[in-house]
C-alpha positions, 0 to 999 in steps of 0.5 A, spaced: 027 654 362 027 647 357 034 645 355 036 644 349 038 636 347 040 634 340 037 630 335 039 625 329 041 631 325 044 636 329 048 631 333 051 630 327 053 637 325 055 638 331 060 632 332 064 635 325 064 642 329 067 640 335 071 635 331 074 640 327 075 644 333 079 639 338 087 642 335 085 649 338 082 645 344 089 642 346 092 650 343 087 653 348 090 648 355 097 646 354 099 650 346 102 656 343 096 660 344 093 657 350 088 661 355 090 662 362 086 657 366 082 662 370 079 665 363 079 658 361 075 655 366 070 663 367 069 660 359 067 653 360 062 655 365 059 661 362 057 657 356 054 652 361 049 657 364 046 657 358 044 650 357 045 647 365 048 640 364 049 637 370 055 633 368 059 639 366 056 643 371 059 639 376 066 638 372 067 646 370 065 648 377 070 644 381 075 646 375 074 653 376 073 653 382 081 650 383 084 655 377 081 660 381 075 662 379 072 667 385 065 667 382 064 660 378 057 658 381 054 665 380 057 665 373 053 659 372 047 661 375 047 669 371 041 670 367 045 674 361 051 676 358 052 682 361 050 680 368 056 675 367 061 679 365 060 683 371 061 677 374 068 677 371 074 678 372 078 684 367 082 679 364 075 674 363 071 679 360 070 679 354 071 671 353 065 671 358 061 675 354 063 671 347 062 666 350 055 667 353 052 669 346 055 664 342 051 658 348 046 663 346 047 663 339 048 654 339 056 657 335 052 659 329 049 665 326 049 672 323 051 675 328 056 670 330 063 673 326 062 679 328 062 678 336 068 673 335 071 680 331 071 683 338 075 677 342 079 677 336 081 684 338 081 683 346 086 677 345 089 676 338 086 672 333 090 665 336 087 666 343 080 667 340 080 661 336 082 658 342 077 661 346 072 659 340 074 651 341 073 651 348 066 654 347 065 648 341 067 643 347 063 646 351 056 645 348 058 638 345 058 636 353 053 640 355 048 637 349 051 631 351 050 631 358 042 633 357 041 628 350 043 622 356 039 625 362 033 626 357 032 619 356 035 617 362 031 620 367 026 622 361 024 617 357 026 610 361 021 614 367 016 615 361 016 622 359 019 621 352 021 629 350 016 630 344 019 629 337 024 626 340 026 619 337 028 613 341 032 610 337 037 615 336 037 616 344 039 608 346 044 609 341 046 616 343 045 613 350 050 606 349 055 610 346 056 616 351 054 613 356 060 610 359 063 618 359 059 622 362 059 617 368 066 617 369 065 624 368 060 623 374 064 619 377 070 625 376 066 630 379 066 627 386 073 626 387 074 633 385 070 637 390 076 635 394 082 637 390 085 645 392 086 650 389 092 648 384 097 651 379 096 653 372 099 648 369 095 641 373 089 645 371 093 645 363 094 638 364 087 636 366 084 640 361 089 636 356 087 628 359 080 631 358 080 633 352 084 627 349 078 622 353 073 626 349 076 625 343 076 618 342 068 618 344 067 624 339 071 623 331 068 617 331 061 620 331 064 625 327 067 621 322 060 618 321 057 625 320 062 626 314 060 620 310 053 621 312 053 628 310 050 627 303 044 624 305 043 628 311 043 634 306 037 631 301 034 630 307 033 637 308 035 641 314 035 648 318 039 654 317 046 653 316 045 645 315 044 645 322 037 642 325 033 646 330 034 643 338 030 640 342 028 642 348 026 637 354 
């Protein structure tokens, strides 16, 4: 299946998103609503199996893997929603689910409110939103990861992805690429950590986050001051652009 990449424009939109996402974020590790790590975790890797960056994929896999997460690899690799809330535990299930639809769903969409009435009613409205952030987090790193790749190993190799821009991508690519290589680098040592407690799992969650930060309000900060020209130029449902897929 293709994977999906960002463009110009729902790069853009997105990064304002996940920008407004990031207190819920830090709620969902380490806040007043904070998410079990192994539901967390079940979450990041759920949303993943959607879109199957490399980057993410490594980094949640082992993360849930040390916060106890039996079937992490399957999740990734299920094929629908309901076949990844089989593989779920009864506390993750419903999370598992969501989450599935709204990587599906790119976080946006008619039916999106309705299915985050139904987690709202499993957890509460606090962990639902915290769920919901960890969702946005997740997609930013997951179009993140597949934007770099596919100008690395796409366009650098000669196989520019068609309606793609090259401009966008360099520049994506000088901006992010230092991240997710340490992210690789990351990803590596991991495979060697145990199983840990709940709160190193909160703490990792908690540097993570902030590391991304400050990669992601600038770009967002750029997203606010360019959204009247943006909206001139037109765009697809919700303001939102179609993705690319590679």
């Amino acid at each position: 299946m293709a994977k999906k990449i960002w463009s110009a424009r729902s790069c853009l939109s997105d990064h304002l998103s996940v920008a407004a996402s990031i207190p819920k974020i830090y709620d969902a590790y380490v806040g007043c609503n904070a998410v079990p790590p192994a539901v967390n975790e079940a979450v990041m890797v759920t949303v993943n199996s959607v879109n199957d960056c490399p980057y993410c994929a490594g980094l949640h896999g082992e993360l849930a893997r040390m916060a106890g997460v039996d079937n992490a690899q399957k999740i990734m690799s299920a094929g629908s929603a309901s076949e990844a809330a089989s593989l779920a535990t009864k506390e993750s299930c419903a999370a598992v689910s969501y989450a599935r639809g709204f990587a599906e769903r790119g976080g946006r969409g008619a039916r999106e409110d309705d299915e985050f009435a139904k987690i709202v009613s499993s957890y509460g409205a606090g962990k639902a939103s915290s769920i919901r952030a960890l969702c946005w987090f997740l997609l930013w790193g997951s179009l993140g990861g597949n934007t770099i790749n596919a100008f690395v190993f796409g366009r650098l190799c000669g196989k520019p992805q068609a309606n793609s821009s090259f401009l966008f991508e360099l520049v994506f690519f000088l901006w992010y690429g230092l991240l997710f290589g340490v992210i690789a680098v990351l990803n590596a040592m991991l495979k060697y950590m145990p199983k840990v407690p709940g709160f190193v799992s909160a703490s990792i969650g908690f540097v993570l986050t902030t590391c991304a930060s400050i990669w992601i309000l600038p770009v967002a900060i750029i997203s606010i001051l360019t959204s009247p020209c943006r909206r001139a130029g037109g765009a697809g449902i919700d303001g939102h652009e179609p993705l690319l897929a590679s």
